[in-house]
C-alpha positions as CSV (number, residue, x, y, z in Angstrom):
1,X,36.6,25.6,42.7
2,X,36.9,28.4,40.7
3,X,39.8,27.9,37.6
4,X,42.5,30.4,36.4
5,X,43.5,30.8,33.0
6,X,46.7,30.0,34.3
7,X,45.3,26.1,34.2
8,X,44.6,26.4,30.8
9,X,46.8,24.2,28.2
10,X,46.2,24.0,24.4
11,X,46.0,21.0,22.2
12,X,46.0,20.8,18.3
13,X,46.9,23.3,15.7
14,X,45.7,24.4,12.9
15,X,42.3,23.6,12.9
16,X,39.6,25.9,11.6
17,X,36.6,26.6,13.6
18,X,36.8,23.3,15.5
19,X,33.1,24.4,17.6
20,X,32.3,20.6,18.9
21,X,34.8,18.7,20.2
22,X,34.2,14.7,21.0
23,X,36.3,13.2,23.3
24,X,36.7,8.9,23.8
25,X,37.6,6.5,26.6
26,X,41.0,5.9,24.2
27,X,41.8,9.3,24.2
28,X,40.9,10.6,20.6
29,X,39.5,13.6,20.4
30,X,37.4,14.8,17.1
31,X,36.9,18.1,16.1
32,X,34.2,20.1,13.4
33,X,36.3,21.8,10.9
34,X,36.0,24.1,8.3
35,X,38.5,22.9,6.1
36,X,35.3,20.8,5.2
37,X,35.5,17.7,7.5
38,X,36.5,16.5,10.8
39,X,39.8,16.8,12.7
40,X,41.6,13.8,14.7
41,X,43.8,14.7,17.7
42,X,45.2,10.9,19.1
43,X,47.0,10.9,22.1
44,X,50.7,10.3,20.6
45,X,49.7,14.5,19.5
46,X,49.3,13.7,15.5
47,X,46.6,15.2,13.3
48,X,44.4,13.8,10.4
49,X,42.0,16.0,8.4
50,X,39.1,14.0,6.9
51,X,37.5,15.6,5.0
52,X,34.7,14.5,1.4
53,X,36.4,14.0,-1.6
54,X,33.4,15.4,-4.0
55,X,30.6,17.5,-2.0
56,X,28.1,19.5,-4.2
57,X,27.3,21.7,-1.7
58,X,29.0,25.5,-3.2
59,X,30.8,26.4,-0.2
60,X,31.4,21.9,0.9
61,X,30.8,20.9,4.2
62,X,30.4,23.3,7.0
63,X,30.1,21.1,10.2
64,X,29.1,22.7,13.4
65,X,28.2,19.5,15.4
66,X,29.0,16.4,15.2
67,X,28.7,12.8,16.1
68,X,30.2,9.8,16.1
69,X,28.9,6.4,14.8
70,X,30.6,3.0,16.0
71,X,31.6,2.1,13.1
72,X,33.5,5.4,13.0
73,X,32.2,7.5,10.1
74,X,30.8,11.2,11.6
75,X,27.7,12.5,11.2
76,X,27.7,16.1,10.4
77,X,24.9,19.1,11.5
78,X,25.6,21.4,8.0
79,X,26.0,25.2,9.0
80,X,26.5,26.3,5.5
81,X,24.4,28.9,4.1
82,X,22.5,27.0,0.9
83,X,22.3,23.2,3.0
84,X,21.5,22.6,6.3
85,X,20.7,18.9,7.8
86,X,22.7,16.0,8.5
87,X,26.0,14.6,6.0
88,X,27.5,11.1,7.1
89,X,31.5,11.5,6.4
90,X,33.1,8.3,6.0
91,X,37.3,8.2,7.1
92,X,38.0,7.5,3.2
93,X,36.3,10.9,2.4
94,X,33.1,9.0,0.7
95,X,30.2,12.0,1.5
96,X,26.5,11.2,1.3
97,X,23.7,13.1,2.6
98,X,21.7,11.6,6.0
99,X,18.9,13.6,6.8
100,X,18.0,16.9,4.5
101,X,14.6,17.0,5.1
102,X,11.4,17.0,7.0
103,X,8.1,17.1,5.6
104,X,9.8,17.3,1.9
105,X,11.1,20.4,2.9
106,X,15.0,21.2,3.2
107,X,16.2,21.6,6.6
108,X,17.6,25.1,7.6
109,X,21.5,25.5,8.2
110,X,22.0,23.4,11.1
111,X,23.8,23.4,14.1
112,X,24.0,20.6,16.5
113,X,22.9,16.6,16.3
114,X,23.2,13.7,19.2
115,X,22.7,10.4,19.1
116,X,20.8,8.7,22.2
117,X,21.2,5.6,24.2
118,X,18.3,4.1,22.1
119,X,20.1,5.0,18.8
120,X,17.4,8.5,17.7
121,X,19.0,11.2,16.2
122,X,18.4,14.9,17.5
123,X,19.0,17.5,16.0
124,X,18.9,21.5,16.4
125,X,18.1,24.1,13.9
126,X,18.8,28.0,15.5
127,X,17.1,29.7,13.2
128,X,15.3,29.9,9.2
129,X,15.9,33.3,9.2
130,X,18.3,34.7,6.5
131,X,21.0,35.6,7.1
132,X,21.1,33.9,10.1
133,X,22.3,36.8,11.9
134,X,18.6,38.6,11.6
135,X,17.9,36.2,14.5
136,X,20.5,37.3,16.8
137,X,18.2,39.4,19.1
138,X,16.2,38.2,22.5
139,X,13.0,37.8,21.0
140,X,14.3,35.3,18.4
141,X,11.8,32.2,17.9
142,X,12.1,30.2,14.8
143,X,14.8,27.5,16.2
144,X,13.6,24.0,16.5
145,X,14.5,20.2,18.1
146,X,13.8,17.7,15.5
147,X,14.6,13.6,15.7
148,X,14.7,11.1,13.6
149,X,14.0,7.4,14.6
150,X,12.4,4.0,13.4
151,X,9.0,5.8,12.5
152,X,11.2,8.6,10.6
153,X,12.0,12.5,11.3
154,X,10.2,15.1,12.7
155,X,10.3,18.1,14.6
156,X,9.2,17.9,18.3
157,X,9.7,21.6,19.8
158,X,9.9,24.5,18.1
159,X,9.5,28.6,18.9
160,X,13.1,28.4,20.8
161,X,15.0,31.5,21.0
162,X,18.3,30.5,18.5
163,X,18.2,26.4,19.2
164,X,22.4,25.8,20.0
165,X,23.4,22.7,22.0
166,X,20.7,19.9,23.4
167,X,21.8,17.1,25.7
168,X,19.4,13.9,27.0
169,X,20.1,13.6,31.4
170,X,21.9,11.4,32.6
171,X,18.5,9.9,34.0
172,X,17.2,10.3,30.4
173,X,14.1,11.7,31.8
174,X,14.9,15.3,30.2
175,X,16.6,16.7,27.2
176,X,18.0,20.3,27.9
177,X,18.7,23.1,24.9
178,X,20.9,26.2,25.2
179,X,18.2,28.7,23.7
180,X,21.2,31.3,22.8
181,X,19.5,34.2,22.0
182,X,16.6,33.5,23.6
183,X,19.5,33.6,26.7
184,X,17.8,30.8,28.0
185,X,18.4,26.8,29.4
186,X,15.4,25.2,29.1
187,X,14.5,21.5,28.8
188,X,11.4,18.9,27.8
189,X,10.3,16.0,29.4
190,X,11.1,12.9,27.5
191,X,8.6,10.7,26.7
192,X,9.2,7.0,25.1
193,X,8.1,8.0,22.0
194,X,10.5,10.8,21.1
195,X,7.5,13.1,21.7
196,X,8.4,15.7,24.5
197,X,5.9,17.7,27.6
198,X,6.1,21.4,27.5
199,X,9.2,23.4,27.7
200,X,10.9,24.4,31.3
201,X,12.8,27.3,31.4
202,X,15.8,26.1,33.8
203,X,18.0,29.4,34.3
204,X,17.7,32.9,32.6
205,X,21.2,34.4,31.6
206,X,22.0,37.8,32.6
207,X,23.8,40.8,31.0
208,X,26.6,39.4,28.1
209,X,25.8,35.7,28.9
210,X,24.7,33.9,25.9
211,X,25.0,29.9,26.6
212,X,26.1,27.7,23.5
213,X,27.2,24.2,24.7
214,X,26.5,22.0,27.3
215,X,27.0,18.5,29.3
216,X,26.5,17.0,32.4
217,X,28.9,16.0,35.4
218,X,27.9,13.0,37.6
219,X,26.9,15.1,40.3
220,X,23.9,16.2,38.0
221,X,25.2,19.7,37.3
222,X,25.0,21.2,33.7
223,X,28.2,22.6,32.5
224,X,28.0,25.3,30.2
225,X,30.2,27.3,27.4
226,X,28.9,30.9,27.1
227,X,30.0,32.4,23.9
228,X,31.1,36.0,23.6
229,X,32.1,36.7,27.5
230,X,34.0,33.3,27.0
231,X,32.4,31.8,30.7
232,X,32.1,28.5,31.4
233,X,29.7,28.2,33.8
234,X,28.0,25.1,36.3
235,X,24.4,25.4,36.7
236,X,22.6,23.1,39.6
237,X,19.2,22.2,37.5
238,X,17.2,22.1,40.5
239,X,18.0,25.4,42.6
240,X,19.2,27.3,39.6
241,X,22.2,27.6,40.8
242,X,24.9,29.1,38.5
243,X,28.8,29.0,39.7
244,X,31.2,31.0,37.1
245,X,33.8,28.2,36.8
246,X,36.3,30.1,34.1
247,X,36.6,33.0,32.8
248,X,38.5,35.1,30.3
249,X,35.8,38.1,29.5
250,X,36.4,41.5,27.9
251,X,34.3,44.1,29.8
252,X,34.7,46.2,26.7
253,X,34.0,43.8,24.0
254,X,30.9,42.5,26.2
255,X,29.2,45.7,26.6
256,X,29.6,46.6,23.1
257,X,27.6,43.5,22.2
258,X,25.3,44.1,25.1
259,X,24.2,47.3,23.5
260,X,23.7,46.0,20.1
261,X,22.0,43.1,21.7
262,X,19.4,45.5,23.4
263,X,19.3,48.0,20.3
264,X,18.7,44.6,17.8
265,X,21.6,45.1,16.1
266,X,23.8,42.4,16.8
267,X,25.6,40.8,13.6
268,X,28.6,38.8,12.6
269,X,30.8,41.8,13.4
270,X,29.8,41.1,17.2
271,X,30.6,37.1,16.8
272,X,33.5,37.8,15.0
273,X,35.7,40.0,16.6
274,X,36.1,38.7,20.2
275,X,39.6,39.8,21.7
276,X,40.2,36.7,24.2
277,X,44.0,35.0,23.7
278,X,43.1,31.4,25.2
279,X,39.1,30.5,24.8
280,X,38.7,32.2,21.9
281,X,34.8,32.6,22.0
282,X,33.7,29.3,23.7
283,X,31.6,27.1,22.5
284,X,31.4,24.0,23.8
285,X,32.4,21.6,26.7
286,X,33.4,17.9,26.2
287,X,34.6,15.5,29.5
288,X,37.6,13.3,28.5
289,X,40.6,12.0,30.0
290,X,41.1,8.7,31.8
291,X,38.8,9.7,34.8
292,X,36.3,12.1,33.3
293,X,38.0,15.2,34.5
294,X,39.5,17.1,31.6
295,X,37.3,19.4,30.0
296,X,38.0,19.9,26.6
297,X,37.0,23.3,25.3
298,X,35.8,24.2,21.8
299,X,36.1,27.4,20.0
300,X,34.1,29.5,17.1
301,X,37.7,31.9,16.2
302,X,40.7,29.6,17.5
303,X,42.8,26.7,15.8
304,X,43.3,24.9,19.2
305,X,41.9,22.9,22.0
306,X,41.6,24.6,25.3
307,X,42.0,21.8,27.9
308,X,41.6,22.0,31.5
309,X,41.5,20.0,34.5
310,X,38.0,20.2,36.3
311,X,36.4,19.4,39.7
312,X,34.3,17.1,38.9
313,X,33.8,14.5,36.7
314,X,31.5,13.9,33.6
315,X,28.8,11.9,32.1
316,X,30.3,9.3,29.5
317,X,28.6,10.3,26.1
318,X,27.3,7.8,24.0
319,X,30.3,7.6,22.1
320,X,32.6,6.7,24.8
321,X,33.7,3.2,24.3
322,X,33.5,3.9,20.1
């Protein structure tokens, strides 16, 4: 089933940046937000903003992804340029930091976090280069998986090509990473331990495809969100199989960045300036709805939801039932 952009609604407004959406079994959605918290779509189509009352961080929060505990404060992967690491926002707006460091030093701007089934907290770091942007080339290798459990934080991969989005399989044998720049899906065996085997490379991108977020559907495909050519794409993990699902690419805007890509000049300019009216650079996939079936679509330059309707159904995140 390939979709139209013709099926494509939009939920929310106003939001800034809203890159990871979460979506629950009541229908809330939550949204990363640059207005320095997280947003809240209910079903009834009202909006709260929560965002920390006193951050002293010089540009505040700057979530990218996030996750939600049960007893419904977020957890917050920082993408702002001074403090990277994990934030815990409270609904009241109380802000403390979570998990700044590893090995006494200060974690990198960050980018994505997940809890598992076991409670361990992952989480991605793209790049320490800086600017950031310095990194956006194909032979990028400075991104890193890091967790933190009962026997405390560490990193347990690293020398990925731009770490974006990771995701544990449904059989929780795996955990799979978007390597962005590295245009690569890879994943690591998971051991009990947190430790993880050597890294698989899953599926190579081609020409303008640079994947960004990802989750599974019950059939045990990988759905993901490539950013700049705005394709969501369904990848089989065990034939490599990769079915354009959606679509709304520039062949103009794509080949410019194509050519910086190959000449290693790629920089915010390239990110920034993406022409598409509906997925407005994609970023990110989350299944919702009562049966599993609507794909909700996050977004790096739009202030709105993309929703969809979608062939198959998903894998309930941890989060589900919260």
């Amino acid at each position: 089933m390939t979709l139209s952009l013709d099926d494509v609604s939009q939920i929310g407004s106003g939001l800034s940046r809203p890159e990871c959406v979460l979506a629950t079994a009541k229908g809330d959605l939550y949204t990363a937000d640059w207005r320095g918290g997280v947003a809240h779509l209910r079903p009834d189509g009202t909006q709260t903003l929560y965002t920390g009352q006193t951050v002293d961080l010089p540009e505040g929060l700057r979530p990218n992804g996030i996750a939600l505990d049960p007893d419904g404060s977020f957890l917050l992967a920082n993408l702002g340029s001074e403090a990277g690491g994990v934030w815990r926002l409270t609904r009241d707006g109380q802000v403390a930091p979570y998990w700044t460091q590893i090995d006494g030093a200060q974690i990198a701007p960050s980018n994505y976090l997940v809890r598992d089934h076991v409670g361990r907290l992952w989480l991605t770091v793209s790049t320490t280069m800086v600017p950031r942007s310095l990194d956006y080339r194909s032979d990028s290798h400075s991104g890193f998986i890091a967790v933190m459990d009962e026997k405390g934080a560490r990193i347990v991969a690293d020398g990925l090509g731009f770490t974006n989005e990771c995701q544990i399989s449904p059989d929780r044998r795996w955990i799979y990473v978007n390597e962005t720049y590295g245009r690569r899906l890879s994943r690591f065996a998971l051991r009990d331990d947190a430790s993880l085997g050597p890294k698989e490379v899953i599926y190579e991108f081609g020409q303008g495809q640079f994947p960004d977020g990802l989750a599974f559907d019950v059939e045990g495909k990988i759905w993901i969100a490539g950013v700049i050519s705005n394709l969501l794409m369904r990848i089989d993990p065990e034939s490599g199989h990769c079915e354009i699902m959606l679509s709304e690419t520039d062949p103009a805007h794509v080949a410019w960045v194509e050519q910086a890509y190959q000449d290693n000049s790629l920089g915010r300019p390239h990110m920034d300036a993406n022409p598409s009216t509906k997925l407005r650079n994609l970023s990110s996939i989350a299944f919702g709805g009562p049966d599993l079936r609507t794909g909700y679509l996050g977004c790096l330059l739009g202030d709105s939801i993309a929703v969809v309707r979608l062939d198959a159904a998903g894998v309930p995140p941890v989060h589900w039932l919260y």
